[in-house]
C-alpha positions as CSV (number, residue, x, y, z in Angstrom):
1,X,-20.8,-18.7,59.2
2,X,-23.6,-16.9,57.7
3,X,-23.7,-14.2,54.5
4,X,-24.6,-11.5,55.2
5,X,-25.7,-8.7,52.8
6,X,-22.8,-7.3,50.7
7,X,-20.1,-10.0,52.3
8,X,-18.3,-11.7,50.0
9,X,-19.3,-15.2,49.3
10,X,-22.0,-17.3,46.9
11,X,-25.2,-16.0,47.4
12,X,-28.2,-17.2,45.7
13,X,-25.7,-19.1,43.2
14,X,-25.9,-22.8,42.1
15,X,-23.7,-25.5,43.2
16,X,-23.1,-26.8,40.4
17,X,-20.1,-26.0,38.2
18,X,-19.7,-24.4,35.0
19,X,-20.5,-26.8,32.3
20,X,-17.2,-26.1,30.3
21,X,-15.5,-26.3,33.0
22,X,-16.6,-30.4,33.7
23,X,-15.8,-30.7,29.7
24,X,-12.7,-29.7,30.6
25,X,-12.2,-32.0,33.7
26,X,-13.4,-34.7,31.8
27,X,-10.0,-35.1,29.9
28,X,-8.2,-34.8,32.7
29,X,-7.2,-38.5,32.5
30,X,-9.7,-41.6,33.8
31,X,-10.2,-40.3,36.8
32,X,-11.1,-36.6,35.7
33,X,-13.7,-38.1,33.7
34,X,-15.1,-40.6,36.6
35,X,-14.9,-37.1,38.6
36,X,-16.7,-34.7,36.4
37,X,-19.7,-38.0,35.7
38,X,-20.0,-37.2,39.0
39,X,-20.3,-33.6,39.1
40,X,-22.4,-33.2,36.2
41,X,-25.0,-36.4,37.5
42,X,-27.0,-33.7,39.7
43,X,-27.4,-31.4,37.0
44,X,-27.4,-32.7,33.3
45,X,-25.8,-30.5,30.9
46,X,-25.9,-31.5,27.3
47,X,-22.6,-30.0,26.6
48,X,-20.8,-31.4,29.6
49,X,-22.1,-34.7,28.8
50,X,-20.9,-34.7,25.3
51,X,-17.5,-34.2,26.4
52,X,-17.3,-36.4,29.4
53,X,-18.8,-39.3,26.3
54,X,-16.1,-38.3,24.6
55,X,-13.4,-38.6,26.8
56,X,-14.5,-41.6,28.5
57,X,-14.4,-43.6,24.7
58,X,-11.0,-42.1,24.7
59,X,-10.4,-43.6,28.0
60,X,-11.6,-47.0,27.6
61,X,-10.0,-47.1,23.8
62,X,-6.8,-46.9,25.4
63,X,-7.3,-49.6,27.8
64,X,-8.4,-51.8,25.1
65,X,-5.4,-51.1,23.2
66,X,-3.4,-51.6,25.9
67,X,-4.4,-55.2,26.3
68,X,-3.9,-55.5,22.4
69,X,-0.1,-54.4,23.5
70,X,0.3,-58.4,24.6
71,X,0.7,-59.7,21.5
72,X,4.0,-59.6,20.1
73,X,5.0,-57.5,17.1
74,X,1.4,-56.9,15.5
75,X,0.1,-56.2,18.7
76,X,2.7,-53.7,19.7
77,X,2.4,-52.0,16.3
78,X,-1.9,-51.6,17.2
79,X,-0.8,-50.4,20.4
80,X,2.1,-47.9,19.3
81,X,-0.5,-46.3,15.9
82,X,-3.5,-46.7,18.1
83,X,-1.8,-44.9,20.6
84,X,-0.7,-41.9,18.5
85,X,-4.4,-41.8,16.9
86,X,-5.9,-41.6,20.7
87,X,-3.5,-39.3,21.4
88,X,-4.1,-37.1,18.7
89,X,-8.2,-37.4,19.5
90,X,-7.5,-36.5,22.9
91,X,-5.7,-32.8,21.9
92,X,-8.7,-32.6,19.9
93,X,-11.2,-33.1,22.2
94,X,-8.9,-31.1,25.1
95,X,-9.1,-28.1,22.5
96,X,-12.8,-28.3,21.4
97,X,-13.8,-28.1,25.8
98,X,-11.2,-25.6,26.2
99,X,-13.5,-23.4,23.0
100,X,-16.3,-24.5,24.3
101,X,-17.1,-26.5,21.8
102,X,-19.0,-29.8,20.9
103,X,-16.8,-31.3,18.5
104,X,-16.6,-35.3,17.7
105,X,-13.5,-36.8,17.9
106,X,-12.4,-38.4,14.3
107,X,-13.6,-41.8,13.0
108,X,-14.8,-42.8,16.6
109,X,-16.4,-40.4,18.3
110,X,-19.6,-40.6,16.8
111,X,-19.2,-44.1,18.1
112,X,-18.8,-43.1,21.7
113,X,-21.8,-40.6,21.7
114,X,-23.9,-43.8,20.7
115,X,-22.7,-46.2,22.6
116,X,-23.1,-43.9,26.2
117,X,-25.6,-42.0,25.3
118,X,-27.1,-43.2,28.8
119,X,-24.4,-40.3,30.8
């Protein structure tokens, strides 16, 4: 179906998606994060990339915990404070996209804007 002039419809407007909006997708758990790498790999935006860093540290922090969760006791105790902390980052993180804002998770995010500073 073609647009014609003055129908209703994208005309003349990018394909890509509003760069808060990925930053936002990107904590949508693991996947939202795999999905919004995606969406912003066409067209870099610094700010969208910040945040999909950000929440894929998160992402992969919590996997490494997870496997920490094997050992008894100690392990469980990592897992359970570990947990809380990521947990805590991730609200943090949610809020900062949801302002529109580029703000580093604490402790670690610094970290994770280093380390995959390649997205």
């Amino acid at each position: 179906m073609e647009n014609q002039q003055g129908a209703p419809g994208p005309t003349g407007q990018s394909s890509s998606m509003d760069p808060k909006t990925v930053g936002i997708i990107a904590y949508i758990t693991l996947i939202g994060t795999i999905i919004a790498l995606v969406i912003n790999n066409n067209d870099k935006n610094s700010y969208a990339s910040f945040h999909i860093r950000q929440a894929l540290g998160l992402g992969l922090s919590l996997i490494v915990i997870s496997f920490i969760a094997i050992i008894p006791i100690l392990g469980w105790l990592i897992y359970a404070l570990g947990g809380i902390f990521l947990f805590i980052c991730w609200i943090i993180g949610l809020v900062a996209a949801l302002n529109g804002e580029e703000k580093l998770v604490p402790i670690i995010g610094e970290k994770y804007q280093e380390w995959f500073s390649g997205l």
